[in-house]
C-alpha positions in Angstrom: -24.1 -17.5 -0.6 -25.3 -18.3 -4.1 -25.5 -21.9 -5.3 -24.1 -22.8 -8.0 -24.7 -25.4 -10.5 -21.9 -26.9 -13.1 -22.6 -27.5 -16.2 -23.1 -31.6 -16.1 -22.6 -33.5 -19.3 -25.2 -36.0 -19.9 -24.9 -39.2 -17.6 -25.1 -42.7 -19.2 -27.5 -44.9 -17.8 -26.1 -47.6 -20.4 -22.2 -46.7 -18.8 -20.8 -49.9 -16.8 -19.8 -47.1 -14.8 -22.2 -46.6 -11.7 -23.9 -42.9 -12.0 -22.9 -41.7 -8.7 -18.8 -42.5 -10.2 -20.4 -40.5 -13.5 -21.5 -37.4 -11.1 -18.4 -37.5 -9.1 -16.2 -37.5 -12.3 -18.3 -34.2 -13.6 -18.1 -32.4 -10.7 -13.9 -33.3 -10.2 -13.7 -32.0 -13.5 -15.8 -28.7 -12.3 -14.0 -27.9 -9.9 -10.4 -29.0 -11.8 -11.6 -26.6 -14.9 -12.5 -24.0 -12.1 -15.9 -24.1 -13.0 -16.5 -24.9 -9.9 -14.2 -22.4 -7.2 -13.4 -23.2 -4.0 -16.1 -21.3 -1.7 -19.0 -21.7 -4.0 -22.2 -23.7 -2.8 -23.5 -26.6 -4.8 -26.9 -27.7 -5.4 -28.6 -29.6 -2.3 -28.6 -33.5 -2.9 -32.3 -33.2 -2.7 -32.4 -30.7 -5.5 -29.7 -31.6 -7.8 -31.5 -35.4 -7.8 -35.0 -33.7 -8.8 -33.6 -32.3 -11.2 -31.3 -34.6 -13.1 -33.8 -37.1 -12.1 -31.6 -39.5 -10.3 -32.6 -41.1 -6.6 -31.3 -38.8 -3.8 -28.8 -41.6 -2.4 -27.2 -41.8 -6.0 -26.4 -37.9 -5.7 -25.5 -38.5 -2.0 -22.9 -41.1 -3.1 -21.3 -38.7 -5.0 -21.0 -35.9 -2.5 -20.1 -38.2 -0.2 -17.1 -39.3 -2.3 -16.1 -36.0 -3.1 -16.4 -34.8 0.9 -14.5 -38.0 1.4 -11.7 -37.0 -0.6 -11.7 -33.5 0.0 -13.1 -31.8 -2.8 -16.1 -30.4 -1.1 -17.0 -29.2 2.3 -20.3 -30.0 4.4 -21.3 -26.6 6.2 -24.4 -28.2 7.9 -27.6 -25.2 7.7 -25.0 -23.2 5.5 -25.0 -25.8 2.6 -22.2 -27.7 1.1 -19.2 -25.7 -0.8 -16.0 -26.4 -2.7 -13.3 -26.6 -0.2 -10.5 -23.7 0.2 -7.1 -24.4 -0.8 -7.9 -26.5 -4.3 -6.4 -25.8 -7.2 -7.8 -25.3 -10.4 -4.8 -27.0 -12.2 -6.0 -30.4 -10.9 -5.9 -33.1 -13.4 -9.8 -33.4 -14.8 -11.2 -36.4 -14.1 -11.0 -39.2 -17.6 -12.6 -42.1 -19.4 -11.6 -45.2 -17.2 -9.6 -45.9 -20.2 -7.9 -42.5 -20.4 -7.2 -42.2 -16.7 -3.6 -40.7 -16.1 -1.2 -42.2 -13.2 -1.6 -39.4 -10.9 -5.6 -39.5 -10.9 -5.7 -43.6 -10.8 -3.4 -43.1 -7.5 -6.6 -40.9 -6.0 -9.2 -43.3 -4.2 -12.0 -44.7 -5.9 -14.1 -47.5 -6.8 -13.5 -49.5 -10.1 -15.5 -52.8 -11.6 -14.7 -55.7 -10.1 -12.9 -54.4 -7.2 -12.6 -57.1 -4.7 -13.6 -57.4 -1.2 -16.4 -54.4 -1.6 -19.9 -54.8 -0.7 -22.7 -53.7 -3.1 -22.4 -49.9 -1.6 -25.2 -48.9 -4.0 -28.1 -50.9 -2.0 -26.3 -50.4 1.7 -29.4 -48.5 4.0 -27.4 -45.1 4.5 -30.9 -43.5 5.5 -31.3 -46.3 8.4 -27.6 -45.9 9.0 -27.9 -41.8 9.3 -30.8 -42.1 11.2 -29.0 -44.7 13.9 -25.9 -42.1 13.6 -27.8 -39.3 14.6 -29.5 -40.5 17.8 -26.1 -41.9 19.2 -24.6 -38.3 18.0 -27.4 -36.9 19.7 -27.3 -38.9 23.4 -23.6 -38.9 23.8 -22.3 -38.6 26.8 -19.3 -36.5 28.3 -18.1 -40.2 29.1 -18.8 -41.5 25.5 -15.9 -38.6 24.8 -13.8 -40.1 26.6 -11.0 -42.4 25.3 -12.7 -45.2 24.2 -12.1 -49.1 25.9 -9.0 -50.7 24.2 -11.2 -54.0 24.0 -14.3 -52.9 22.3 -17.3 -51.1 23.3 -19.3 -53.5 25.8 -22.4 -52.9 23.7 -21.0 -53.5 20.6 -19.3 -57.0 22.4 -22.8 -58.1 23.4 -24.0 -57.4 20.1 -21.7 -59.7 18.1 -21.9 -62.5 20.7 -25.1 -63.0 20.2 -25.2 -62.7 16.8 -22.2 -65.1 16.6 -24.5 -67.8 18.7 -27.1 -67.6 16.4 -25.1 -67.3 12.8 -22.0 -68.4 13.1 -22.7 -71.7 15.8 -19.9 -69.8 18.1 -21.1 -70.3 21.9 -19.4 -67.2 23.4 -19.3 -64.6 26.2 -18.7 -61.0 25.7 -15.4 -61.0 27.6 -13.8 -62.8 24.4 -14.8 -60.8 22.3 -12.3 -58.3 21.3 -12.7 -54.7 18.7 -10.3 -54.2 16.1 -9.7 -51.7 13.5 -9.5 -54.3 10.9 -8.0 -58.0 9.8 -4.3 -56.6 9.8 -5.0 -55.2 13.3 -6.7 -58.3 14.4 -3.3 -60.5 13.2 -1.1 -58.1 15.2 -3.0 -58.6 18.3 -3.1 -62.2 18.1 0.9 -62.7 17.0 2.1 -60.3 19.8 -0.5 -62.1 22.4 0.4 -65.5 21.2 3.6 -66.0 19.0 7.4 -65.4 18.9 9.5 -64.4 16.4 10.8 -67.3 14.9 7.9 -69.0 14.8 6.8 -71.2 12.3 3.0 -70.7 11.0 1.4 -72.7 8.5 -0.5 -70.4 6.0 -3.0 -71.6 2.9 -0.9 -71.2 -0.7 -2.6 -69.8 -2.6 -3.9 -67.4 0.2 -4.4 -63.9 1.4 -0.6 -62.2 0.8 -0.9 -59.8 3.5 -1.2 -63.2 6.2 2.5 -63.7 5.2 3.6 -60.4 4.7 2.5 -58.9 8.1 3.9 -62.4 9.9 7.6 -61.6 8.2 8.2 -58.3 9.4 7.1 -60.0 12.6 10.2 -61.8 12.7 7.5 -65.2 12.4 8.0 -67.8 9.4 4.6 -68.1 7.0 5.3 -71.6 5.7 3.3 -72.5 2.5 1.4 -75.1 2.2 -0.9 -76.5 -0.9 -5.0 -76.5 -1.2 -6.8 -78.9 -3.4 -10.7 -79.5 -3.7 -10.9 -80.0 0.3 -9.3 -76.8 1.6 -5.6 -76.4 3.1 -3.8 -79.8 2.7 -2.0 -80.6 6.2 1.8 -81.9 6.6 2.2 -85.3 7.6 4.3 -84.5 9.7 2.3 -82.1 11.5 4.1 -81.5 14.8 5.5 -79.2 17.2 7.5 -77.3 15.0 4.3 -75.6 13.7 3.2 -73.2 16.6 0.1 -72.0 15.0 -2.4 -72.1 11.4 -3.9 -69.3 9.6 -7.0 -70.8 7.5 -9.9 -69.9 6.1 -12.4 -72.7 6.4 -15.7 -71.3 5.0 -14.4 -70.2 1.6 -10.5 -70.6 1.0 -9.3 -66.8 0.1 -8.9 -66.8 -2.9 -10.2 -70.5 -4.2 -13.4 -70.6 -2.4 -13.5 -74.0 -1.2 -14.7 -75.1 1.6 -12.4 -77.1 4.6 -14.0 -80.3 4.8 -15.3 -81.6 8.0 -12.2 -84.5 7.9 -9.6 -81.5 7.3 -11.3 -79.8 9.7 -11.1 -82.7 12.0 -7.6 -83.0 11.5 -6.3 -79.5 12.3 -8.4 -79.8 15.8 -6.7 -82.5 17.2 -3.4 -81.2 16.2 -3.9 -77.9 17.9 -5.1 -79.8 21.0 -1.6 -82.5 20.8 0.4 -79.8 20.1 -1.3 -76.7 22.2 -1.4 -74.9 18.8 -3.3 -72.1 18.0 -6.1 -71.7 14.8 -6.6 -68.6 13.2 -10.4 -68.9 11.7 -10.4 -65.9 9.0 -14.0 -65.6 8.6 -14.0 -62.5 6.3 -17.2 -63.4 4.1 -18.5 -66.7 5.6 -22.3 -65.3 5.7 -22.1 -65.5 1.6 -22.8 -69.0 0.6 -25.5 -69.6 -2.3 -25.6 -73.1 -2.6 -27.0 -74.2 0.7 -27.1 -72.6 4.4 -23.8 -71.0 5.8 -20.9 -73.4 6.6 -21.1 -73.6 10.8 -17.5 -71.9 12.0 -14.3 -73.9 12.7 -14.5 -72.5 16.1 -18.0 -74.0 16.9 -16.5 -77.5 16.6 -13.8 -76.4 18.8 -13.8 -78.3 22.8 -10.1 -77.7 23.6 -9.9 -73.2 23.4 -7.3 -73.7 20.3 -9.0 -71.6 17.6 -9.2 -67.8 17.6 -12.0 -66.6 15.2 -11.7 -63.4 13.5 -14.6 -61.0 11.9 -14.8 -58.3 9.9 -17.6 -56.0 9.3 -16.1 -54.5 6.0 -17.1 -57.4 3.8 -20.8 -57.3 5.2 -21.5 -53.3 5.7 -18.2 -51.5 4.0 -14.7 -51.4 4.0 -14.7 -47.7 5.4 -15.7 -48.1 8.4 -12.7 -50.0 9.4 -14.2 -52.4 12.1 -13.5 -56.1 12.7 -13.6 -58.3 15.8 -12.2 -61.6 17.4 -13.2 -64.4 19.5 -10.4 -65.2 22.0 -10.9 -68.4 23.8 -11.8 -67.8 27.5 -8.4 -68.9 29.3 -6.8 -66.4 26.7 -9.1 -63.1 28.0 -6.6 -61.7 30.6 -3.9 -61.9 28.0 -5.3 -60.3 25.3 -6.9 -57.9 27.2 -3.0 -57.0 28.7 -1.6 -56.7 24.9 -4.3 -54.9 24.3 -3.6 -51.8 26.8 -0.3 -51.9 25.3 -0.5 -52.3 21.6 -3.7 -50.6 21.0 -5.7 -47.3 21.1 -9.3 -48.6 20.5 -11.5 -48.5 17.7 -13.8 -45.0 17.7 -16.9 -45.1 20.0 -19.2 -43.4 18.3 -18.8 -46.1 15.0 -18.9 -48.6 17.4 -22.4 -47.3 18.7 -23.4 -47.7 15.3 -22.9 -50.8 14.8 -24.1 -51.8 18.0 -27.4 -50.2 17.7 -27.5 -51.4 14.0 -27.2 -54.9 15.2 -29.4 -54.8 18.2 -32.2 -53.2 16.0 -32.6 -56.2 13.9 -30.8 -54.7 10.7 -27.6 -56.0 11.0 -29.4 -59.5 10.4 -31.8 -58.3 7.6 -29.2 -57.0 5.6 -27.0 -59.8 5.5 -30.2 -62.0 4.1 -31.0 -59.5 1.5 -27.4 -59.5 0.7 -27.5 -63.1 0.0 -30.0 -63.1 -2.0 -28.9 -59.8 -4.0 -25.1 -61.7 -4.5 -26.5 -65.1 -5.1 -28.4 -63.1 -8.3 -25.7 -60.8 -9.1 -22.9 -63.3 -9.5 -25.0 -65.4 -11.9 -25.8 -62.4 -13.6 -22.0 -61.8 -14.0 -20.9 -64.8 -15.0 -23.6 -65.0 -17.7 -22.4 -62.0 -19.2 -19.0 -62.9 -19.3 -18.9 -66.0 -20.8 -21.5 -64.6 -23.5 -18.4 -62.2 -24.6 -15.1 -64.3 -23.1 -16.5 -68.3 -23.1 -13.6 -68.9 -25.7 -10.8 -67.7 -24.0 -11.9 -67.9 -20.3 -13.4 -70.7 -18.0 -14.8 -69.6 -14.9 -15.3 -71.7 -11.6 -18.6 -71.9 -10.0 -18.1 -70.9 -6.5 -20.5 -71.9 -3.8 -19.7 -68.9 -1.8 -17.6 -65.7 -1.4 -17.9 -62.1 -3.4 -15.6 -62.8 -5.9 -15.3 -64.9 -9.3 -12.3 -66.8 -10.4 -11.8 -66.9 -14.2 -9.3 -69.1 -15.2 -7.3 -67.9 -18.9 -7.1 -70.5 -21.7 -3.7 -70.5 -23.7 -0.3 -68.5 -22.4 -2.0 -65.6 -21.3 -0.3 -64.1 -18.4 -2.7 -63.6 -15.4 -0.1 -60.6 -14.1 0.2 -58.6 -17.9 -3.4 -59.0 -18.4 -4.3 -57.1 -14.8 -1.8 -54.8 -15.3 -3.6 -53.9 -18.6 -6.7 -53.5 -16.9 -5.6 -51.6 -14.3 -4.5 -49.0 -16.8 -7.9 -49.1 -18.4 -9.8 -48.2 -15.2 -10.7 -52.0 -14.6 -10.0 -54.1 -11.3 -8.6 -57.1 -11.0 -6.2 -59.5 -9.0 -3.6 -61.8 -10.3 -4.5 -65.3 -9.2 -0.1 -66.6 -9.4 0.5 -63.9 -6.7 -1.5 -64.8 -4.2 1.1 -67.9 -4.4 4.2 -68.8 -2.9 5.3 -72.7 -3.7 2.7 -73.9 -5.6 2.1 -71.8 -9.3 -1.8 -72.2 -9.8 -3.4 -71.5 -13.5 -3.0 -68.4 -15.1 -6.4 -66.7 -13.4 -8.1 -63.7 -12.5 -9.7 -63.0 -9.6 -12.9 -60.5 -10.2 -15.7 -59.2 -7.6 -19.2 -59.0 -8.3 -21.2 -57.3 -6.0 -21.0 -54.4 -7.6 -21.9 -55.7 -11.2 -25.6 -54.9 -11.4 -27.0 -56.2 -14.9 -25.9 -59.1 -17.4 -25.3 -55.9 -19.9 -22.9 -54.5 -17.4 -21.1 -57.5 -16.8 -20.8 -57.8 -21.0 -20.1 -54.6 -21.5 -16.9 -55.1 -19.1 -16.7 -58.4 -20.8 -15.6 -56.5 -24.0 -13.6 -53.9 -22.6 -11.6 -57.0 -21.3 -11.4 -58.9 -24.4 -9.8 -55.7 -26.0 -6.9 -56.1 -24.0 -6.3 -60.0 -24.2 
């Protein structure tokens, strides 16, 4: 089959725009213009990245995108081809600030998306390689359908590294696999709540806490945070059954529960036998000192449940998190389990356990660190060159994401709806809250910001739409 090779119109190193998004957007238009017809081969990552002169995972980015959303088709010896069945009449692919409804409805990655990891340094050849081999020694068991608490491997894995990172003394047995933080919450509320059932949740926090507990039949009661984390009722009693926090870095404010908070919410779980949810979605991230130890290594009485994710610390696709059940909890969870839940797919889970066990799990988060820790300073440099008079933005000791507070009555919502038109990310710091209005804000990732230019270049396209 002949390979064929779209005309591409120059890429932008200068762009804010990463160049894998720039290839993907030339070959959606390819293929939209029929340029590009489904059947016909494309160019080899290997050889289109020669010859453009690009670095064979930026190309493979791209393809992977497009495979992802099912624009092209890998036929392993036989090359890779434009999948059957597309039509030409798709809408081309636009400027981020041209972008029509339809295509900004389509998957895909903008600047200063929140909760992503920096995809572009992720080891995908390390990750393909560990792929392969478990591909390649599967069993006929491995086929089978897969355990619904985790893979035991996988269990061991994150144990041990939980020991070690986190402070959490633990045994495999209590660990348990999930498919992700919503998954997670619906395994602890059917295992350990009611409906009607009162919960104390952080405000501002994490809106799909309260929005999964409510069509639980369970009641998210708000309550405040200040400078010290979540800010307990005095009258913290019985009619409380449980507490969704999240110590290391408050979602979204970043602060950090202090030890007399933290303190505090032990002994009324142990007075009260209530139960702590620990969401620990990016405590590894902290540039001002060593991680924060984990709520749950302080705990003596089995009254917190930790919860992990690997989305914030590999990426969001691979839809894999954990949780740490306390040990007199195992039989139940392990019962709600077999009813409530399929399992997580083995063969990711072999992954991830290999991954870890190899030492790379623990590499990458340091190098991480240390890439974030740069990158956010980076960002927030280059914003405050362009925005300083109109914006004020907090220096967070931990987390992924900036919060940049708006000076005057600008509206936090109109202003990310703007963006969002214009091919720019952004969350609206008021609707993460319930009782308490915060400042007008906007909450901004920056892992993916990879230059102070970048980061002023999307500084202007911002201050166009104030």
């Amino acid at each position: 089959m002949k390979t064929t090779v779209p005309r591409i119109s120059p890429l932008d190193p200068t762009s804010s725009e990463p160049i894998y998004r720039q290839l993907y957007a030339r070959f959606r238009a390819a293929i939209a213009n029929g340029s590009l017809k489904p059947g016909e081969r494309v160019p080899a990552a290997r050889a289109l990245a020669k010859e453009l002169g690009l670095a064979r995972g930026t190309v493979d980015g791209a393809y992977s995108l497009l495979s992802s959303e099912g624009y092209l088709h890998a036929r392993g010896q036989a090359g890779t081809v434009v999948a059957q069945g597309i039509s030409s009449k798709l809408e081309p692919t636009t400027a981020p600030g041209t972008a029509s409804p339809a295509l900004r409805q389509q998957p895909q990655i903008l600047p200063f998306q929140m909760g992503l990891p920096a995809l572009d340094v992720f080891p995908r050849k390390t990750w393909a390689q560990i792929g392969a081999r478990c591909v390649r020694s599967a069993t006929v068991e491995d086929m089978a359908l897969p355990p619904a608490q985790g893979l035991e491997a996988l269990r061991i894995a994150i144990a041990s590294y939980l020991q070690v990172a986190r402070g959490i003394s633990c045994a495999p047995s209590q660990v348990f696999i999930t498919t992700g933080y919503r998954d997670t919450l619906s395994l602890i509320a059917h295992a350990l709540l009611e409906p009607g059932d009162r919960v104390l949740v952080e405000d501002p926090g994490y809106p799909p806490t309260r929005q999964l507990l409510g069509h639980l039949g369970i009641e998210a009661v708000a309550t405040a945070v200040d400078q010290d984390g979540i800010c307990l009722p005095r009258t913290m009693d019985d009619r409380f059954r449980a507490a969704v926090v999240t110590p290391a870095h408050q979602s979204p404010l970043c602060v950090s529960l202090t030890l007399p908070r933290r303190q505090q919410l032990l002994a009324w779980a142990s007075r009260q036998q209530g139960w702590i949810v620990e969401d620990d979605y990016d405590g590894e991230y902290r540039y001002i000192s060593r991680p924060l130890p984990a709520l749950k290594s302080l705990d003596r009485d089995g009254r917190v449940i930790y919860s992990g994710t690997f989305s914030k610390v590999l990426f969001p696709g691979i839809r894999l998190a954990y949780l740490v059940v306390p040990e007199a909890q195992i039989a139940r969870f392990e019962s709600i389990s077999q009813i409530f839940r399929g399992g997580c797919p083995q063969l990711t889970q072999a992954i991830v356990a290999s991954f870890m066990a190899q030492g790379h799990f623990a590499r990458h988060i340091q190098r991480m660190r240390k890439l974030y820790g740069e990158r956010r300073a980076l960002t927030v440099r280059g914003l405050n060159n362009v925005l300083g008079e109109h914006v004020s933005i907090d220096a967070n000791p931990g987390g992924m994401h900036l919060i940049m507070h708006l000076k005057g009555s600008q509206s936090d919502t109109v202003l990310v709806q703007r963006m969002r038109q214009h091919g720019l990310f952004a969350e609206a710091l008021s609707e993460w809250s319930q009782q308490y209005p915060p400042q007008s804000a906007l909450l901004l990732g920056f892992a993916n910001i990879q230059s102070q230019a970048s980061a002023e270049a999307l500084g202007q396209r911002i201050l166009a739409l104030m």
